[in-house]
C-alpha positions in Angstrom: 81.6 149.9 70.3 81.7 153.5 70.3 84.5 154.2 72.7 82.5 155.3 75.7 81.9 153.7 79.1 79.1 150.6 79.3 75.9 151.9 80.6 74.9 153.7 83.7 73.2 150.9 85.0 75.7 148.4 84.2 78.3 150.4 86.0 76.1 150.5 88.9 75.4 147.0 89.1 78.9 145.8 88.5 80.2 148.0 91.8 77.2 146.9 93.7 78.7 143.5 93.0 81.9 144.4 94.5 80.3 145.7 97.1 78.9 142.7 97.6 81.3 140.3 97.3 83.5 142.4 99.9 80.5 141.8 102.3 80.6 138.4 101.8 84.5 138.6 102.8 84.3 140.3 105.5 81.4 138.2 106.8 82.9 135.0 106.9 85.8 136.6 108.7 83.8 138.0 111.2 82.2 134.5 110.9 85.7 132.4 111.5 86.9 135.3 114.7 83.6 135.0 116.8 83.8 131.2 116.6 80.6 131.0 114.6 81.9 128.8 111.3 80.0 125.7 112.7 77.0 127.6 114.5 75.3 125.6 112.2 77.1 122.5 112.9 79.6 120.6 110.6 77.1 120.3 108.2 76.4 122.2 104.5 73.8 123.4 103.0 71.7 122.6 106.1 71.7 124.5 109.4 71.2 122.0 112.6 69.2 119.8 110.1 67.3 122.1 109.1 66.6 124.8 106.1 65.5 127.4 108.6 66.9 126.8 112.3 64.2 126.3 114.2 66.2 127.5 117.6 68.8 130.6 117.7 71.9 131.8 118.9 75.1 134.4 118.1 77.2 131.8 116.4 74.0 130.4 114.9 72.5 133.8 113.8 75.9 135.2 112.4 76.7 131.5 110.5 73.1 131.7 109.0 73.4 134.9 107.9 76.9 134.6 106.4 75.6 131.8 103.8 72.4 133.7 103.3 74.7 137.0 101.9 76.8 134.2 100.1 74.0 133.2 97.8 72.6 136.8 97.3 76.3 137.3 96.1 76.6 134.3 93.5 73.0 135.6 92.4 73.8 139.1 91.6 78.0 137.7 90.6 76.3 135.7 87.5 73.9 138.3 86.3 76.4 140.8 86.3 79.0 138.7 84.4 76.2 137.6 82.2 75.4 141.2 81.3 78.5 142.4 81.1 79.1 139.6 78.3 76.6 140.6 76.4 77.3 143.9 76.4 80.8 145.0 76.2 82.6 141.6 76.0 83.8 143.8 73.4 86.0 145.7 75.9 90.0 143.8 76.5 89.6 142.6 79.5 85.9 141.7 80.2 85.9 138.4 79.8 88.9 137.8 81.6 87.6 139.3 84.8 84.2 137.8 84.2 85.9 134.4 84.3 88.6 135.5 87.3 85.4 136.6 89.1 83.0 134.0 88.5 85.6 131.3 89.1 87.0 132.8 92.3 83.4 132.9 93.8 82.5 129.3 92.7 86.0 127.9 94.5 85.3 130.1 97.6 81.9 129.0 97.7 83.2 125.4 97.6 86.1 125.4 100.6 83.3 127.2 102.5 81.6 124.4 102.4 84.5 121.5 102.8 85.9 124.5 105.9 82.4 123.7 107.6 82.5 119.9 107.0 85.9 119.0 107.8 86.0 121.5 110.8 88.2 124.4 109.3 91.5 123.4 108.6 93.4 125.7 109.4 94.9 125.3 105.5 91.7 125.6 103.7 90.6 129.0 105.7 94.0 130.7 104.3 93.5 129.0 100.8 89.2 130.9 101.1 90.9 133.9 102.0 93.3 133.9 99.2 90.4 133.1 96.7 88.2 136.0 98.2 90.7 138.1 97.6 90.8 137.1 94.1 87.0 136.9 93.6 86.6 140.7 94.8 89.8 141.7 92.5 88.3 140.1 89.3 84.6 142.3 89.9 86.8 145.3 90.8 88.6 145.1 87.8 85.6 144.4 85.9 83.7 148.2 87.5 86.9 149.8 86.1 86.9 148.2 82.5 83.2 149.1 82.5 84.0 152.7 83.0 86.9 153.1 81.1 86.9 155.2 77.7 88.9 153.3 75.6 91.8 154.8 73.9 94.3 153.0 71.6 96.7 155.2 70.3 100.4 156.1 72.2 100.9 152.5 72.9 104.5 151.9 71.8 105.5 155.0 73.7 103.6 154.1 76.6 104.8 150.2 76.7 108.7 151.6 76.3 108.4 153.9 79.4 106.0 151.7 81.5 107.5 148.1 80.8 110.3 148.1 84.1 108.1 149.8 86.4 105.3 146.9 85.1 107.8 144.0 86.4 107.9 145.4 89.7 104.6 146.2 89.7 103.6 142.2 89.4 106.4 141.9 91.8 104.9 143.9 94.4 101.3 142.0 93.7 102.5 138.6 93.8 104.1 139.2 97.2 101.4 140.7 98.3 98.9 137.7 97.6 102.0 135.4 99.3 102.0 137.6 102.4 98.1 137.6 102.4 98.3 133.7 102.6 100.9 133.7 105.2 99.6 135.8 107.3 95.6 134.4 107.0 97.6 130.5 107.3 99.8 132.2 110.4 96.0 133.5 112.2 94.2 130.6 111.4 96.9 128.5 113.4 96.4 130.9 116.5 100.0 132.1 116.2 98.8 135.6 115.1 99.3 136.8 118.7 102.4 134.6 119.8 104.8 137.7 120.2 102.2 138.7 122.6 102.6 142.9 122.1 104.0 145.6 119.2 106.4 146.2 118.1 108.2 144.0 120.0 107.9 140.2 120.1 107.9 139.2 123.8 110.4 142.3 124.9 112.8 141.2 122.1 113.2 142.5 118.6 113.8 139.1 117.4 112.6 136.0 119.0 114.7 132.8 119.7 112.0 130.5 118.0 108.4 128.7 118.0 105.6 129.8 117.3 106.8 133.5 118.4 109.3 132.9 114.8 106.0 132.2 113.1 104.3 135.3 114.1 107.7 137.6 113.7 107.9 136.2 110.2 104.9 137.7 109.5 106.1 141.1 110.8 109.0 140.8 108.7 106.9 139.9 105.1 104.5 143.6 106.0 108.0 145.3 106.5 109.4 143.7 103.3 105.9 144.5 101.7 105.9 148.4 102.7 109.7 148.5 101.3 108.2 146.9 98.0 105.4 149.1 98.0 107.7 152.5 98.7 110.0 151.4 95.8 107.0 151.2 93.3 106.0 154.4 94.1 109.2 156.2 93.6 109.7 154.2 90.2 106.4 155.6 89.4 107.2 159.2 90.2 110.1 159.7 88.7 107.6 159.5 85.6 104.0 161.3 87.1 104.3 163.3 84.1 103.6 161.0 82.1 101.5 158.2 84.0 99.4 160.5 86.7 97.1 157.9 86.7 99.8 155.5 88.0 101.3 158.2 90.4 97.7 158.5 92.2 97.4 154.7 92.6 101.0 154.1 93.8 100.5 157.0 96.3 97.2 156.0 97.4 98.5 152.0 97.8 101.4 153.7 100.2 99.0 155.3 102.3 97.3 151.7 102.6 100.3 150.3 103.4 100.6 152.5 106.5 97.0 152.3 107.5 97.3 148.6 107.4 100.9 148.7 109.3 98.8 150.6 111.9 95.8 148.6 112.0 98.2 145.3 112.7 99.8 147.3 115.5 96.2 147.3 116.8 95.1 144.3 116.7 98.4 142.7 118.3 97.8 145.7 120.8 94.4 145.2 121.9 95.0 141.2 121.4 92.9 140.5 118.4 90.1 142.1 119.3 86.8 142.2 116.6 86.5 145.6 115.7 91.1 145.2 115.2 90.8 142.2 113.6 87.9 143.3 111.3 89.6 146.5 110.2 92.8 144.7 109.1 91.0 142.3 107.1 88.9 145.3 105.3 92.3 146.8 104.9 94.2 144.0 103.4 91.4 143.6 101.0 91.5 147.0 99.8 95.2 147.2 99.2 95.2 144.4 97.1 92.4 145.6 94.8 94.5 148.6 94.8 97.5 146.9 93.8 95.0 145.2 91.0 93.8 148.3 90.0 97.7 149.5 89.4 98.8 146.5 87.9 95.7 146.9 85.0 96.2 151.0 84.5 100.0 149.4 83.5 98.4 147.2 81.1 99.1 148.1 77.3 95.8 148.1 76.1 94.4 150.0 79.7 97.2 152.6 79.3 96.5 156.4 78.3 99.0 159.2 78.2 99.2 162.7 79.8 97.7 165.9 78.4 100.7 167.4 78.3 101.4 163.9 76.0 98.8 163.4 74.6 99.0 167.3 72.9 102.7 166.3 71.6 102.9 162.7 70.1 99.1 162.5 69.0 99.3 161.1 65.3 98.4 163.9 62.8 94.8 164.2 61.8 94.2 161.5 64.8 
């Protein structure tokens, strides 16, 4: 409880859990887009009947593989929340990632398994997207508490300043998560393509109906989204003297924004294609985590001032 970060080689092993647990992610997906979610069969934990498939092929190889990396993952998940528990449960925050983690994996884990045995609706893919977004968020946040140098003084100046950008900051993150089930729910349906090019939806800006609606609704929650995102941001920098650490983040979850506007653009482009679809998913994970990462640096008790603050309202013999 001396203030510093946790130990080297708890640091290292909580980000080779996020690491990890992204894998996992963006294997299933991969999983779910080549058509190989039932290369095993509508069946769970068993593969064709078997522990170890006795014959091979693509969907059966990449299904195999995908439940193999998920139980690598809840391995190294629950010794790293273990440790970190007994270690620095200390630190605010630990256990509340710990549990967000832990839980998150334990209910993907689960719809993975009723997605294989009821033949993925479409409902419980978006709902295990939603979770692995979580899941990946709560071991993210748990690196960055484990590398944090606690400091607890400057609070009430930092909670006056910081409180209205914090609403919109949650604001932004809420509708993120909402957009990120839409638009899994919207895929999963096979409507992710119904507009049928970028950026217009079947050589109109807005479609009369259908399932073309369904797919321009999802165009219109990333433009709503990147407006958010833009208005964080320029909350934040009216004030990057004071919070540069929230500056950075803000910036850097704009530049996401963008990326992933681009990478949809692809992927309706080159009509879903893998290496499109695989780079939008990666994306979309990222910016959330991002968004988690801002959303904690706004936290009271994560907060920490300026230099150029921290010189002038530092208490006296503190």
């Amino acid at each position: 409880m001396d203030g510093s970060a946790a130990p080297p080689w708890l640091r290292r092993m909580a980000w080779s859990t996020v690491g990890m647990v992204f894998l996992v992610n963006l294997m299933g997906f991969l999983d779910t887009h080549t058509g190989s979610a039932l290369g095993c069969g509508a069946e769970w934990p068993l593969c064709s009947g078997h522990l170890v498939p006795s014959q091979w092929n693509l969907q059966r190889a990449v299904e195999f593989g995908h439940r193999g990396i998920v139980m690598l993952a809840v391995i190294l998940t629950v010794f790293t929340g273990i440790w970190a528990l007994r270690s620095q449960s200390w630190r605010p925050g630990v256990r509340w990632w710990v549990a967000m983690g832990l839980a998150f994996v334990a209910i993907q884990a689960a719809l993975g398994a009723l997605a294989v045995v009821f033949v993925n609706p479409s409902w419980v893919l978006a709902f295990h997207f939603g979770c692995s977004l979580l899941a990946l968020s709560g071991f993210f946040l748990l690196a960055l508490t484990l590398g944090r140098r606690p400091n607890s003084w400057g609070r009430e100046l930092q909670s006056r300043e910081v409180r209205p950008i914090r609403r919109q900051i949650w604001t932004l993150l809420v509708f993120t998560y909402g957009v990120v089930y839409y638009s899994a729910y919207v895929a999963f349906l096979g409507d992710g393509l119904a507009c049928g090019g970028w950026p217009l939806c079947r050589s109109r800006w807005i479609p009369l109906g259908g399932a073309e609606m369904v797919d321009f609704g999802h165009r219109v929650a990333a433009l709503m989204l990147a407006g958010l995102s833009v208005s964080v941001f320029l909350q934040i920098r009216k004030r990057r003297r004071l919070f540069p650490d929230l500056y950075r983040t803000s910036a850097t979850i704009v530049a996401l924004v963008v990326l992933q506007s681009l990478s949809g653009a692809y992927v309706a482009l080159s009509h879903s294609s893998t290496t499109s679809f695989m780079i939008h998913v990666a994306g979309m994970m990222w910016l959330f985590s991002a968004e988690c990462m801002l959303a904690w640096q706004a936290m009271p008790q994560t907060m920490s001032l300026s230099p150029w603050e921290r010189g002038r309202d530092r208490p006296i013999g503190g």
